[in-house]
C-alpha positions as CSV (number, residue, x, y, z in Angstrom):
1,X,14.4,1.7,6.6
2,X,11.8,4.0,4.8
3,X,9.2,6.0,6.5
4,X,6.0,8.3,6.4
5,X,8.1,10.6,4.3
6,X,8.8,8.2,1.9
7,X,5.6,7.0,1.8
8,X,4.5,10.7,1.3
9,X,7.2,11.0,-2.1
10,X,5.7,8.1,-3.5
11,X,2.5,9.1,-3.2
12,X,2.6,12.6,-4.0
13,X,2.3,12.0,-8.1
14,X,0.2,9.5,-8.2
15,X,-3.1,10.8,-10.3
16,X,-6.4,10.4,-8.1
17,X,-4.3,9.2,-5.0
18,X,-4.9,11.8,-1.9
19,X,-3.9,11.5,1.8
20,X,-6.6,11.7,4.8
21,X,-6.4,11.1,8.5
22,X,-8.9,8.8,10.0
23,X,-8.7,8.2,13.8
24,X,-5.3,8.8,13.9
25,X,-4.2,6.8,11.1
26,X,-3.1,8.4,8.2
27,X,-4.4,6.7,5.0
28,X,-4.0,7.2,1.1
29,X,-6.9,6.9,-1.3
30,X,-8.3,6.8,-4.5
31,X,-12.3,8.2,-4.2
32,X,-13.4,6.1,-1.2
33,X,-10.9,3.0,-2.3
34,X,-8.3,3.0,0.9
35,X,-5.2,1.7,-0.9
36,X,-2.1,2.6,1.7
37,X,-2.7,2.7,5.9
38,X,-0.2,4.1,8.3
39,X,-0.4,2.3,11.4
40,X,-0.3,4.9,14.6
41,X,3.3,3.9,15.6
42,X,4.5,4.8,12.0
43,X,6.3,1.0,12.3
44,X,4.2,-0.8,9.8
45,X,1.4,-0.6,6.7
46,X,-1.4,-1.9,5.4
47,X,-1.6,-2.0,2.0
48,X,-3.1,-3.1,-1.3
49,X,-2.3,-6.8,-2.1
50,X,-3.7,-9.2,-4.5
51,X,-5.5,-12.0,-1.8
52,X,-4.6,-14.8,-4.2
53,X,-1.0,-13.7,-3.4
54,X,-0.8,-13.2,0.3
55,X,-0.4,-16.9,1.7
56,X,2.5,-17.2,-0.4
57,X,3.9,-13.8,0.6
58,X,3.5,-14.5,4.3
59,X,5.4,-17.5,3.8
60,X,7.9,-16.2,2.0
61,X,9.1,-13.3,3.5
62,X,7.3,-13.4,7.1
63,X,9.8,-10.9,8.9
64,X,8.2,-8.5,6.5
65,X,4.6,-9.6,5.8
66,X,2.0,-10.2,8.3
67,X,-1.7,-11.0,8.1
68,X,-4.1,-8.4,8.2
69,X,-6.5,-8.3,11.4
70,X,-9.5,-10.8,10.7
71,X,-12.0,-8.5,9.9
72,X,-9.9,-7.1,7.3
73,X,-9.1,-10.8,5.4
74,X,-11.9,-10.8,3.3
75,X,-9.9,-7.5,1.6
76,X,-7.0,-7.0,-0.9
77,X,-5.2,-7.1,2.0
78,X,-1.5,-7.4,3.7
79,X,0.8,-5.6,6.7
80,X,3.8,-4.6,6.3
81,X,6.8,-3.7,8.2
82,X,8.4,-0.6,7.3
83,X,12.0,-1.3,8.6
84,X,11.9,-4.7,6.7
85,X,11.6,-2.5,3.4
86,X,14.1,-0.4,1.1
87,X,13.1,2.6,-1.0
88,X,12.6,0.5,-4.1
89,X,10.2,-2.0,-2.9
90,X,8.3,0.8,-0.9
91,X,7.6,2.2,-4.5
92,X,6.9,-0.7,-6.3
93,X,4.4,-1.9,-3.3
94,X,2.4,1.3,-3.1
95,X,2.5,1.5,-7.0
96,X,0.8,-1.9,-7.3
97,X,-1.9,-1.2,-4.6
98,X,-2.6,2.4,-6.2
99,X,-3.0,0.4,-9.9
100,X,-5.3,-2.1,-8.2
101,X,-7.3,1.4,-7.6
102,X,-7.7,3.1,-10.6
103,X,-9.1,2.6,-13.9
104,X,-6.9,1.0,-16.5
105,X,-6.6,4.8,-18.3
106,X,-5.2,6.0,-15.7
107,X,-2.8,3.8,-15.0
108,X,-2.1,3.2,-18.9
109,X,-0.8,7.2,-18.9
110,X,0.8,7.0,-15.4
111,X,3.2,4.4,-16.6
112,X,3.2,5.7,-20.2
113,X,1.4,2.0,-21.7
114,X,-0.5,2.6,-25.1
């Protein structure tokens, strides 16, 4: 199982990406772009997911996906649960939400693309 300090690794290099706390949620960004929520508990996130991919993820894999609230469907969207994770997909999860944030430079140099 991975937690917030994982989370907070993962995070910590990634160019524009900075943590905040918002009624008691701790959430990473990008400018105003919310990519990455802590839930309260510290159980499960919300992160940054292509909507054209989430039906088939919740179908897939639903002990570790789970819809987002319905006021947040109409987003980029997906919850997931932490202890359903290992390190690797933690990072490659919050690396796709973070790219879907950033402007193609940025992530070109993060990942070393020409």
């Amino acid at each position: 199982m991975v937690d917030l300090e994982d989370i907070r690794a993962v995070t910590a290099d990634l160019p524009r990406s900075y943590e905040v706390l918002v009624r008691d949620r701790i959430k990473f960004r990008v400018g105003q772009i919310v990519y990455l929520s802590v839930a309260p508990d510290e159980q499960s996130i919300g992160i940054g997911f292509p909507r054209e991919e989430r039906a088939a993820a919740l179908a897939a894999e639903p002990d570790k996906f789970f819809p987002p609230r319905p006021s947040d469907e109409r987003y980029q969207w997906i919850q997931v649960r932490l202890d359903a994770l290992d390190l690797t997909e933690l990072r490659e999860l919050i690396l796709d939400a973070w790219s879907m944030c950033v402007p193609k430079k940025v992530r070109a140099e993060y990942f070393g693309d020409s």
